[in-house]
Structure formats: structure tokens, C-alpha cells
C-alpha positions as CSV (number, residue, x, y, z in Angstrom):
1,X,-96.4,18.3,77.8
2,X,-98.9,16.2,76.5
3,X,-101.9,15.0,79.0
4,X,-104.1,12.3,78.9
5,X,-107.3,13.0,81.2
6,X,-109.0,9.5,82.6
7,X,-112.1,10.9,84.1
8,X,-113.6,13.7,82.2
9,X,-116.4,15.1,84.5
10,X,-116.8,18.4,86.2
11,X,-112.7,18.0,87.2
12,X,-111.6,16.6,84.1
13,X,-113.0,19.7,82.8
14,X,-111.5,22.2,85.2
15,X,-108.0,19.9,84.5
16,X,-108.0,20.5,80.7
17,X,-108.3,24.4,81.2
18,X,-105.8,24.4,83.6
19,X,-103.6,22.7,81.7
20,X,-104.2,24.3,78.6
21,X,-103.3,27.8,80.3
22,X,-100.1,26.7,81.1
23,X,-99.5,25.6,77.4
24,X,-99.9,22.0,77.8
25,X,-102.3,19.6,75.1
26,X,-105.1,17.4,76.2
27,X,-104.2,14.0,73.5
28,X,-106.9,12.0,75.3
29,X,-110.2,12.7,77.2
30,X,-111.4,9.3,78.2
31,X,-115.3,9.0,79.5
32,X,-115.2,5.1,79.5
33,X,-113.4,2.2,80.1
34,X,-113.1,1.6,76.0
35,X,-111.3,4.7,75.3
36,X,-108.6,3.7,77.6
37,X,-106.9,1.8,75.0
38,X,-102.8,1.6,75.2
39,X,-102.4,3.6,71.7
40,X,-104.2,6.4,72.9
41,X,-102.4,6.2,76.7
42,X,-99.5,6.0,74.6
43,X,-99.7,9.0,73.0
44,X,-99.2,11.0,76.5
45,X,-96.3,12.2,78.5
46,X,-98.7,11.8,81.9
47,X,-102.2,10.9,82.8
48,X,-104.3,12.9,85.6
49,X,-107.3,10.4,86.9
50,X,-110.0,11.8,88.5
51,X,-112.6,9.0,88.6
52,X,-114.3,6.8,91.4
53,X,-112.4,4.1,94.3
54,X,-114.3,1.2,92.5
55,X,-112.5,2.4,88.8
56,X,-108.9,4.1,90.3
57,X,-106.7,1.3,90.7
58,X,-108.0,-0.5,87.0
59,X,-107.1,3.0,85.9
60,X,-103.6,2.9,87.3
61,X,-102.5,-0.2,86.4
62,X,-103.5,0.2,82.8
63,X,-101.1,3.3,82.7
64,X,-98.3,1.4,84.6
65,X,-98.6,-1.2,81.8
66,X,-97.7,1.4,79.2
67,X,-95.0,3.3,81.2
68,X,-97.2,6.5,81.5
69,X,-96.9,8.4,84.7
70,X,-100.4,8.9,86.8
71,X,-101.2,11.6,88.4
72,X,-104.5,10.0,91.2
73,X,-107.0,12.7,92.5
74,X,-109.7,9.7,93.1
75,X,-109.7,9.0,97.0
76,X,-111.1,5.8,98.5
77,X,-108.9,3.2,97.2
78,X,-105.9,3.2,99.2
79,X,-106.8,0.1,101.1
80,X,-105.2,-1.1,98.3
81,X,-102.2,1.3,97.6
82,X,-99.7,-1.7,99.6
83,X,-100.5,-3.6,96.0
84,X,-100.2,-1.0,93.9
85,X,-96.9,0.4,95.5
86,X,-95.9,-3.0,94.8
87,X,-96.4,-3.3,91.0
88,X,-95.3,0.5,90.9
89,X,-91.9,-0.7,92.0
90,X,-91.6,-4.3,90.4
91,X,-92.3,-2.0,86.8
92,X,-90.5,1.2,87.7
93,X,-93.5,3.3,87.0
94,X,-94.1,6.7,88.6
95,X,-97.4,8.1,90.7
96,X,-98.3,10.9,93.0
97,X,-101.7,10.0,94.9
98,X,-103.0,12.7,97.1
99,X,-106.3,13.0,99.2
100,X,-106.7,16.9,97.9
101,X,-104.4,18.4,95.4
102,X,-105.4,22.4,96.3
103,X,-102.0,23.9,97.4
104,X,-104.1,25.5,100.5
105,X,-105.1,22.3,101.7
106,X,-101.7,21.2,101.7
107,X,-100.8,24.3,103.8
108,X,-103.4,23.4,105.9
109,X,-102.1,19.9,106.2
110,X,-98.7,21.3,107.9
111,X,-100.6,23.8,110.0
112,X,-102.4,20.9,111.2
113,X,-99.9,18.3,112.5
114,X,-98.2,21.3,114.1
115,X,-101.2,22.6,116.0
116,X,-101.6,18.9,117.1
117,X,-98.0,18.9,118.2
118,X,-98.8,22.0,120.3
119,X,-101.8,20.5,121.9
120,X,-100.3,16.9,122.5
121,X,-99.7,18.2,126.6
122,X,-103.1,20.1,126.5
123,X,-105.8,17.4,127.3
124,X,-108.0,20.5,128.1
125,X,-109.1,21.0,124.4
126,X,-111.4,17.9,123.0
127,X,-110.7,18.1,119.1
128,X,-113.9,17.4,116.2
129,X,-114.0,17.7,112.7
130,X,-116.7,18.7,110.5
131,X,-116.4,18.3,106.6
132,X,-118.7,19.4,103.4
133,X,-119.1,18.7,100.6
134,X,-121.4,18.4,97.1
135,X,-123.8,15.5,96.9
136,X,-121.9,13.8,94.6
137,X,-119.4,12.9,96.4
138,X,-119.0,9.2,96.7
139,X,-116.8,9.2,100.0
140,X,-117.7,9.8,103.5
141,X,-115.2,10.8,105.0
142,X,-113.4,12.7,102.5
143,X,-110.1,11.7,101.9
144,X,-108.6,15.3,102.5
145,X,-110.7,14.4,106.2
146,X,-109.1,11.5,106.8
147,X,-105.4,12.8,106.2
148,X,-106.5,15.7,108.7
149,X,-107.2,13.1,111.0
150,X,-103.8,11.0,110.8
151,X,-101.9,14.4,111.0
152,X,-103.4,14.9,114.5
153,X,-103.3,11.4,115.7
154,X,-99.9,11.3,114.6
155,X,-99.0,14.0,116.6
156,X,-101.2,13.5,119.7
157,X,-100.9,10.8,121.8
158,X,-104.4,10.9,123.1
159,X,-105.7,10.4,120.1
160,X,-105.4,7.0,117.8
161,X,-107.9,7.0,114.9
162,X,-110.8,8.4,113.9
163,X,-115.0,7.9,113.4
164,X,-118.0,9.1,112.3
165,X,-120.1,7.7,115.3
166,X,-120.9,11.0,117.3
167,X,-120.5,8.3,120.7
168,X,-117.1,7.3,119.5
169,X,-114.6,6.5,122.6
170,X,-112.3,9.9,123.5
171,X,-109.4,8.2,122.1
172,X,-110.9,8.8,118.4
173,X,-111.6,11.7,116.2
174,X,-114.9,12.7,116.0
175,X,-115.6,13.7,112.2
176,X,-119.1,14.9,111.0
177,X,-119.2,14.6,107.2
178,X,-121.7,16.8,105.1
179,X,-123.6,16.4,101.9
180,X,-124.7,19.5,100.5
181,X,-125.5,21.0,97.0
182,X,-122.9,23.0,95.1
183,X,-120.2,22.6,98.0
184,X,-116.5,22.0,96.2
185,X,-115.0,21.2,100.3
186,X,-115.3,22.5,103.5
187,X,-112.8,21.3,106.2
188,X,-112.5,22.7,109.4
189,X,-110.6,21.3,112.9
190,X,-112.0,22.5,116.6
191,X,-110.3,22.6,119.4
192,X,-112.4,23.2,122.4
193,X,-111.9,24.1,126.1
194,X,-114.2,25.4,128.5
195,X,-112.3,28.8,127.8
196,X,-112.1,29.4,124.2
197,X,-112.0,27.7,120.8
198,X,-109.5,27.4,118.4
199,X,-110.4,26.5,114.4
200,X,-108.2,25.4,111.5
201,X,-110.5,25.7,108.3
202,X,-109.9,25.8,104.9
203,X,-112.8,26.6,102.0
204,X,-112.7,26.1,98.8
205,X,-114.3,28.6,96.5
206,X,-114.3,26.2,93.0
207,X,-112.3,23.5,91.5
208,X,-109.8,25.0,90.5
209,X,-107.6,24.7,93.0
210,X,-107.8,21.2,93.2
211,X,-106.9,21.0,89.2
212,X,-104.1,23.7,89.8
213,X,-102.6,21.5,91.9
214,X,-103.0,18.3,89.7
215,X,-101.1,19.9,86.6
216,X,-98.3,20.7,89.1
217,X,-98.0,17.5,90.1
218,X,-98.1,15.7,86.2
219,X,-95.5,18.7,85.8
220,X,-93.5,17.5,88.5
221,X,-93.7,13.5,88.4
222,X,-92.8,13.1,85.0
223,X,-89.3,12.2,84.5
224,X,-89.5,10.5,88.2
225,X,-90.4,6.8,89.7
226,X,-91.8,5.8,92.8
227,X,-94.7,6.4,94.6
228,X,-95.1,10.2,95.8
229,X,-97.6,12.7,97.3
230,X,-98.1,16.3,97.6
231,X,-95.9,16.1,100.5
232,X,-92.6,15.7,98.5
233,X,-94.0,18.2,95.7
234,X,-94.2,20.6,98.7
235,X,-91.1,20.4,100.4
């Protein structure tokens, strides 16, 4: 398979050896908006985009125009995924967005919403959030945070959004987001009681998970159309 990486940083790097262990070719490594022309999009079988929110949905849109399927690690622009679900449709084009592509996050993700589900009828347990990450990241809350976040809410009917503001009302999520050096992603989910504790928590060790998970998913999407997530890679 032949993959074009839009966004070659630190995970654009860790998605080229990825891929290249599992016999795949890197045919475009694009740094800047000028390399992303349509010959050399053109010349892939799938793109994996790991940029910023403010660059994502440019990024998208120029590989809908050239009927190359997207693979979107970048969180932070879904406020405008209703328009690009749109265009996806209207051109027949194929992506698979996810907040966190690691296949233990994912895990975590189902543990999650069914720990919620177990808890709906417990109002004894307040729930918080706490994630960390590097400096660099752009986002606050992470998007892997945020998805955490629906899962419960979804499944708890105390409990119908979520904030950063440590007064927030009881009805929200209380998430405390982290900036630290060298951290690739620390989420962790606290139940409290007066009695005991309960924690969901997932660490991350490197980036490769995340990039393992992306060249699953451009292994998986191409071939497909629509809009997907890790959710349908999963089950």
C-alpha cells in the first residue's frame, strides 16, 4: 500500500516506520502546505494526517478532491465534522477520524461507558478526570479526554457534559488537563466514595501506539466510503 503522510513531525515519523514494518511505501512526506499538491496526493493509495485543528479540515478536503482516503489523528476540529461529513458524502470519499488511535485507548473507551453504565444508580461515587500530556500539545482537553467524557455522560444520567472549571455544577465532568515535558498521554477516570476509589487509567509509554493504530486504520478504510472511527475498526 502506498501512503502519503500530511504532517511529518514526531508522529509522522513514528507513522512512516510503522508502516514501513508492515511492508507498506511512504510516496509523499509533506511538511507544508506546497507539497500537498494533487499529483503527489495522487500518487497514494491513503493519506494519514497528523497536523493541527487550524490545518485538519484544508488537509481533508484537498484529499476528498482527489479521491484519496484520509486517515485524521489531528483532534480539535470536529466542530466542524457536520460539514465535512457532508462533502464526504456528496463526493463519496472515505475517512476514519478518531480522538486517539492506540488500540488500548480504544479498550479503554469500552471499559469506560460500561463502568458508567454500572455507576448510573450509584450517586455515591463523584467522577473526575485528570489528563497529561507533552507541552506541545495544542488542545486542552485532549480529544481522547473529551471522548472519555461523552462515554460517561452517555451512560449516566447525572451527568451531561463536561469542564475544566474545578467549580463546575455536579451535573458536569470535572477534567484537569496537564502540560508536562516528554508525556505521550496520560488518562485516568476516578470514581470516589467516602469508602473507596475506583480508577480507569491508561498510559502511554511512546507513540507508537498511536501510529500502530493509524496504519490499521489506512489498512482498513481503503476500499470503503463514509465517515468512520475506531469504533467500527474495533468491532
Amino acid at each position: 500500500m502506498k501512503i502519503a503522510i500530511i504532517g511529518y513531525g514526531k508522529m509522522g515519523k513514528e507513522v512512516e516506520a510503522i508502516a514501513l514494518e508492515r511492508d507498506h511505501s511512504i510516496v509523499l512526506k509533506a511538511t507544508t502546505k506546497e507539497e500537498l499538491s494533487d499529483e503527489n496526493l495522487q500518487c497514494a493509495d491513503v493519506a494519514i494526517e497528523f497536523t493541527s485543528p487550524s490545518t485538519a479540515v484544508d488537509n481533508i478536503n484537498r484529499c476528498f478532491d482527489v479521491n484519496l482516503p484520509i486517515v485524521v489523528g489531528t483532534t480539535g476540529w470536529l466542530d466542524q465534522l457536520e460539514t465535512v461529513t457532508t462533502s464526504c458524502q456528496d463526493k463519496s470519499q472515505a475517512l476514519i477520524h478518531a480522538s486517539n488511535f492506540s488500540i488500548g485507548v480504544n479498550i479503554l473507551f469500552e471499559m469506560n461507558e460500561k463502568l458508567a453504565q454500572l455507576m448510573n444508580n450509584r450517586p455515591m461515587y463523584e467522577i473526575e478526570m485528570e489528563e497529561i500530556h507533552h507541552t506541545e500539545k495544542k488542545d486542552a482537553p485532549s480529544g481522547t479526554a473529551i471522548s472519555l467524557a461523552n462515554g460517561i455522560s452517555n451512560n449516566m444520567d447525572r451527568k451531561s457534559g463536561w469542564s475544566l472549571d474545578a467549580d463546575a455544577p455536579e451535573s458536569e465532568i470535572k477534567i484537569s488537563a496537564l502540560r508536562e515535558a516528554h508525556v505521550p498521554g496520560t488518562h485516568t477516570i476516578r470514581y470516589s466514595s467516602d469508602i473507596d476509589e475506583i480508577e480507569l487509567k491508561h498510559t502511554a509509554k511512546g507513540r507508537k501506539g498511536f501510529a500502530m493504530g493509524a496504519v490499521v486504520a489506512a489498512e482498513w478504510i481503503v476500499g470503503r466510503t463514509g465517515i468512520f472511527t475506531m469504533k467500527d475498526l474495533m468491532s
